[in-house]
N, C-alpha and C positions, 0 to 999 in steps of 0.2 A: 307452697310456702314462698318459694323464688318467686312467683308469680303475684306475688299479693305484696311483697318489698319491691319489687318493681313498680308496680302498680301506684306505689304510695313516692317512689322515689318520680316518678315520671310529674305525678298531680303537685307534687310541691314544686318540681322546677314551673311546671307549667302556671302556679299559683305566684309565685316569686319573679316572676320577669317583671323589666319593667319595660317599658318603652323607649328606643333612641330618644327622645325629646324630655321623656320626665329623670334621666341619665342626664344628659346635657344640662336640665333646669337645677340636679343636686351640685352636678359639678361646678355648675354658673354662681351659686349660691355658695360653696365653699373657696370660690376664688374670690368673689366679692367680699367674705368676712374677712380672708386674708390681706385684705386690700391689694389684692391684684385684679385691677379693674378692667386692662384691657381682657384679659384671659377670659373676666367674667361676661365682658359684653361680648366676645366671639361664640361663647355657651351659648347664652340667652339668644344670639341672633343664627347658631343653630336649629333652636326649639320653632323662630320663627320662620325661616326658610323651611322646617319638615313638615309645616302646613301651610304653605304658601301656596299650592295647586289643590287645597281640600276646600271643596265648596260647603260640602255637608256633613262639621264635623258636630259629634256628640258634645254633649254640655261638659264633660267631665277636660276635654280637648279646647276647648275653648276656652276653659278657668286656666289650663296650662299655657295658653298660649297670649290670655289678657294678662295673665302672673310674668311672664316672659317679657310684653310689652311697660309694666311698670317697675321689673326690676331693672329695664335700660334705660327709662324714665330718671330713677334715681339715680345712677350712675352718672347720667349725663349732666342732672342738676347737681349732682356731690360736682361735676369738672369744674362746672361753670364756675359753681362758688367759691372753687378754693383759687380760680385763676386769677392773677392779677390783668391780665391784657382785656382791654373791655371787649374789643376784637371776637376774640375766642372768648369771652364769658359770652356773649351772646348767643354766638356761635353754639355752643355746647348747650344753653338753655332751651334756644331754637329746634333742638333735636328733641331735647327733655320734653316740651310740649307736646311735639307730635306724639312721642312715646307714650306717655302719658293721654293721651286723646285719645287712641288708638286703645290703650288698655281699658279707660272708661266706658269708650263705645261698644267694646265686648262685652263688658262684663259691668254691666252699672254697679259698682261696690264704693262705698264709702272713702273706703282706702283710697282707692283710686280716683277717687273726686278731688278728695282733700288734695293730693300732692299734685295733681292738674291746676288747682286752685293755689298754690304756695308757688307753682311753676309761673305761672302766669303774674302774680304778685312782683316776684321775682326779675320778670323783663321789663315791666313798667318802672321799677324803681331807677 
């Protein structure tokens, strides 16, 4: 009987983990709603540093890691726009694209086309 509540205790932790990176992407995500943005961009550039040495990662690793690239995407285009210094709005939009490029070229998803596509709107104006 000890052996069979073990057994069931061990398979739910081992079912329940999650990853350093997909930890970092919830934490990045609840600093980000907070509007605590730097906090959130040090999560997210977490997630992207813990596959920065992964040549050949799984698909499900790559949706975390293209998700990671456009929630700093956002963030950097949320700076630019609310700055008044044209300076630093650029500056901050200039980042927003790359992020944003980068999340598209992983993961060709809509989402991430569109706000590559408002990014880019964005620096021309």
């Amino acid at each position: 009987m000890k052996s069979i509540i073990l057994s069931i205790v061990i398979m739910s932790l081992l079912t329940s983990c999650r990853s350093n990176a997909e930890l970092s992407m919830e934490r990045g995500e609840y600093f980000y709603n907070v509007n605590r943005l730097e906090e959130a961009t040090l999560e997210y550039n977490k997630v992207i540093n813990h596959y920065a040495d992964d040549n050949d990662l799984e698909s499900k690793n790559i949706k975390i890691l293209a998700n990671a690239h456009h929630n700093l995407a956002v963030i950097w285009f949320k700076r630019g726009y609310q700055s008044e210094d044209s300076i630093e709005k650029m500056s901050y939009l200039g980042i927003a694209n790359i992020e944003a490029k980068r999340s598209y070229y992983l993961h060709p998803k809509d989402l991430y086309k569109q706000t590559w596509d408002k990014i880019q709107k964005a620096i021309k104006q």
